[in-house]
C-alpha positions, -999 to +999 in steps of 0.1 A: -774+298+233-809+305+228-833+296+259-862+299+234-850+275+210-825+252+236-837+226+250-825+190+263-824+162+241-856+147+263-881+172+262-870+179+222-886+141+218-916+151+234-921+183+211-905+169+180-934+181+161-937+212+172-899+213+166-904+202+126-925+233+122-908+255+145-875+253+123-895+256+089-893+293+095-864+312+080-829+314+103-850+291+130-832+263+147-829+246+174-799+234+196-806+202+219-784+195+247-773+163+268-763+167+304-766+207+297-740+205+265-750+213+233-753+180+216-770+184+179-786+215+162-821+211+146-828+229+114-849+228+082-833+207+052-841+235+030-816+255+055-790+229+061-789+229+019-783+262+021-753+259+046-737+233+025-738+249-003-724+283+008-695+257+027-689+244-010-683+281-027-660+289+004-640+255-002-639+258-040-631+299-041-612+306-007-602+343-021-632+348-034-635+381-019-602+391-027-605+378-064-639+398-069-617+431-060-590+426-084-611+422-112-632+454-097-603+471-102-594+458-137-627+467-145-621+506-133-589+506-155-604+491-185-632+515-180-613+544-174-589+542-206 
């Protein structure tokens, strides 16, 4: 963890503001903790959109990268003929 951007649950309430802004900045987010533990992560919606949706292609193409090679391949052989 961060000690820059970790911080308990407590003093997170008295910075939420600051927090807001803070995470509004690209790959910035915060982790808040309870007791020590990491609790709950803080980041920009426009982020946490952008997390969802890359957890959506994974789910719906899980050989995605693997699929992309074959048809790389194909590709050479039709090309090459």
């Amino acid at each position: 963890m961060d000690t820059k951007t970790t911080l308990s649950i407590s003093e997170a309430r008295k910075k939420i503001f600051k927090i807001a802004k803070e995470v509004q900045k690209p790959s910035r987010h915060y982790t808040l903790t309870e007791k020590g533990k990491p609790k709950v992560v803080v980041m920009s919606a426009e982020e946490f959109e952008s997390w969802q949706e890359t957890l959506e292609v994974t789910r719906d193409f899980p050989n995605l990268e693997k699929d992309i090679k074959k048809e790389l391949e194909l590709l050479n052989k039709i090309a090459g003929h």
